[in-house]
VOMARLO-109902 format. One record per residue (C-alpha): residue in one letter; x negated, y, z; residue number from 1. Coordinates in Angstrom, 1 decimal, decimal comma. Example, Ala and Ser with C-alpha at 12.3 -4.5 7.8 and 13.67 -1.06 7.14 Angstrom:
! VOMARLO-109902
<A; <-12,3; -4,5; 7,8>; 1>
<S; <-13,7; -1,1; 7,1>; 2>
This chain:
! VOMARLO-109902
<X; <-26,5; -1,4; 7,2>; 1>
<X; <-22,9; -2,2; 7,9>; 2>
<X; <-22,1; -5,1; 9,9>; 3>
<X; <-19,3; -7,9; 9,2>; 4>
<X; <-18,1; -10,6; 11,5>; 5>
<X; <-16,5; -13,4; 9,6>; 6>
<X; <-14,9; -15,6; 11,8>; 7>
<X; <-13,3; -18,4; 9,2>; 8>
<X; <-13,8; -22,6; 9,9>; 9>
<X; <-13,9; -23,3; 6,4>; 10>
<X; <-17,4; -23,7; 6,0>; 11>
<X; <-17,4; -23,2; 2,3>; 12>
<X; <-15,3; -20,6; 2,3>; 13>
<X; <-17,1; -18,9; 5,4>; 14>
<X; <-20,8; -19,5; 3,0>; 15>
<X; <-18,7; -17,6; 0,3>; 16>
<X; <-17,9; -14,9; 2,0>; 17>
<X; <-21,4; -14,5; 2,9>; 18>
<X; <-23,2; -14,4; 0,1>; 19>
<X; <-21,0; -12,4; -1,6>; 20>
<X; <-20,9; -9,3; 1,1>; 21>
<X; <-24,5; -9,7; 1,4>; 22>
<X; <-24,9; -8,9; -2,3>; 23>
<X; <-22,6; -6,0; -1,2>; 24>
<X; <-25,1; -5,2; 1,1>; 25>
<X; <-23,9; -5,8; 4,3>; 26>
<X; <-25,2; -7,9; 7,3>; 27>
<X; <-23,2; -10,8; 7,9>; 28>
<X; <-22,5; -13,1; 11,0>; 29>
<X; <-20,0; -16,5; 10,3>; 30>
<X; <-18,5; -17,5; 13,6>; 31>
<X; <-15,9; -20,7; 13,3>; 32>
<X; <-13,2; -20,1; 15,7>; 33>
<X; <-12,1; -16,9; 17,5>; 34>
<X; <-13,9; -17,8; 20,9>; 35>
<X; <-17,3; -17,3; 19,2>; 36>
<X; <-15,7; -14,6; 17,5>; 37>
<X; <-15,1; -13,0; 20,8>; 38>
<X; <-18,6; -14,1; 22,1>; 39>
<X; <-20,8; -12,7; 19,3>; 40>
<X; <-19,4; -9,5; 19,8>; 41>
<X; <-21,3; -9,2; 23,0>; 42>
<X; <-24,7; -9,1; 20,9>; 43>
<X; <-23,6; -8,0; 16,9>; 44>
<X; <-22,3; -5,0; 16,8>; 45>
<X; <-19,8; -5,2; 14,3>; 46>
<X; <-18,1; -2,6; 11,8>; 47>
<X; <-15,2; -4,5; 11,1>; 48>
<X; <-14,5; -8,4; 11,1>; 49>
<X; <-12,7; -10,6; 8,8>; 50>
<X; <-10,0; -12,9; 11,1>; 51>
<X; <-9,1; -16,1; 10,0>; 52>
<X; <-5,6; -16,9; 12,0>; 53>
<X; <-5,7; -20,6; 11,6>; 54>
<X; <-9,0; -21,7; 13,5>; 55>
<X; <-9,5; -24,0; 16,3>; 56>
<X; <-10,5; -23,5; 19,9>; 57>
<X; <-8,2; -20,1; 19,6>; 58>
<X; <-6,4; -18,8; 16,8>; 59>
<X; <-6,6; -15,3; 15,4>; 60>
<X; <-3,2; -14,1; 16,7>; 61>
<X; <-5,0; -14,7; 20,2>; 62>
<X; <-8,3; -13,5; 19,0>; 63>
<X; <-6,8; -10,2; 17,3>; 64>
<X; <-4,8; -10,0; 20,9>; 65>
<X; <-7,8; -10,0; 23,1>; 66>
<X; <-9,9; -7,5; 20,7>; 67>
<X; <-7,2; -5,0; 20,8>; 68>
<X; <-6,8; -5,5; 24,4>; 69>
<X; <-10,4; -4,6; 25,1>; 70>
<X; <-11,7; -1,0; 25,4>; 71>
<X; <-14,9; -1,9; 23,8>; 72>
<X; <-13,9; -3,4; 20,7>; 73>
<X; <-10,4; -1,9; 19,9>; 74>
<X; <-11,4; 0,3; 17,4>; 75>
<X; <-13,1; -1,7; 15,2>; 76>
<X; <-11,1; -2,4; 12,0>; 77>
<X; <-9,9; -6,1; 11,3>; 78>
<X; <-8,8; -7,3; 8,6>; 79>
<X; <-6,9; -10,7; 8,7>; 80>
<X; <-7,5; -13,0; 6,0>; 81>
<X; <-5,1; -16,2; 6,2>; 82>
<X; <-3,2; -18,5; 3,5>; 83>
<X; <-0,6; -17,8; 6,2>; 84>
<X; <1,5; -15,6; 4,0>; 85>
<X; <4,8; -15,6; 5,9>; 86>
<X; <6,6; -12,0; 6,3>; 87>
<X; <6,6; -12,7; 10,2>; 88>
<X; <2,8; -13,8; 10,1>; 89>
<X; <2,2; -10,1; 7,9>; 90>
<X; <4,1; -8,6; 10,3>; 91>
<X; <3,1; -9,5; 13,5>; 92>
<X; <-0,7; -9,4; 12,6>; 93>
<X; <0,2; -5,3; 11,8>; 94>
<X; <1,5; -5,4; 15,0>; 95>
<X; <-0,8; -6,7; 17,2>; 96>
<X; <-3,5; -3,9; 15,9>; 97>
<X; <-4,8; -5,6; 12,3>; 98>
<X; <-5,8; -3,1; 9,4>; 99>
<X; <-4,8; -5,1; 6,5>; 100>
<X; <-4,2; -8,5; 5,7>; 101>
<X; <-4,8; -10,6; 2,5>; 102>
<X; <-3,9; -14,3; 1,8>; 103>
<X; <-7,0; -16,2; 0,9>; 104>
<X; <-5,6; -17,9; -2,0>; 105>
<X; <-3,9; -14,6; -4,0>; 106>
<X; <-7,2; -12,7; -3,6>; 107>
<X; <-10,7; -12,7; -5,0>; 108>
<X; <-14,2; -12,2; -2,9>; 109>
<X; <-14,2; -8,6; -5,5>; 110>
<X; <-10,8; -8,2; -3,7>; 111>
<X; <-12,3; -8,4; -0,3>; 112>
<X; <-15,4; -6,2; -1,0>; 113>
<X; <-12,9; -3,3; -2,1>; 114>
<X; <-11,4; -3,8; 1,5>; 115>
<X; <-14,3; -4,0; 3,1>; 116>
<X; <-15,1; -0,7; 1,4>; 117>
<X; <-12,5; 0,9; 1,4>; 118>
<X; <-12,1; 0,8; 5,1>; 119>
<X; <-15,5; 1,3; 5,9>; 120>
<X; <-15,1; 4,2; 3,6>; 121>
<X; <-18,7; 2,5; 1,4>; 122>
């Protein structure tokens, strides 16, 4: 089973996400900041997270920054998921390493799961 690391601080949308990829049949971990984000990853082995970039504690930017930065998790695929839908936000998530990038309030959780799948190539 494919694992997915959510980190997101919107609780409710965090509990959406997870019920609906584990219908999709994937294991799911919810993390609320990009610290435990970084943390879980010592013990879940993820196949790709979804990155919130507005989060306390440390935003995604930072987050996507350190995980690309680090041997051990730079090639798994991220895809950031933000209502940040600047050009320059876009942009600069591409840059620092993301997959793809969808703004939460444009997309639907079907949306995600043909991300999530068609990265994961499920």
């Amino acid at each position: 089973m494919k694992k997915i690391l959510v980190a997101e601080d919107d609780k409710y949308l965090a509990n959406a996400y997870r019920v609906k990829l584990t219908k999709a049949g994937y294991e799911v971990k919810i993390v609320g900041d990009g610290q435990e984000a970084l943390s879980a990853l010592k013990d879940f082995v993820a196949d790709i997270i979804l990155l919130d970039l507005v989060m306390p504690v440390k935003d995604g930017f930072t987050t996507l920054e350190e995980l690309k930065g680090n041997e051990k998790w730079r090639s798994i695929p991220v895809i950031i998921a933000s209502n940040l839908g600047q050009k320059e936000d876009l942009e600069k998530s591409l840059k620092l390493g993301a997959n793809d990038f969808i703004i939460k309030s444009d997309m639907t959780l079907n949306d995600l799961i043909s991300k999530v799948n068609s990265i994961l190539g499920g």
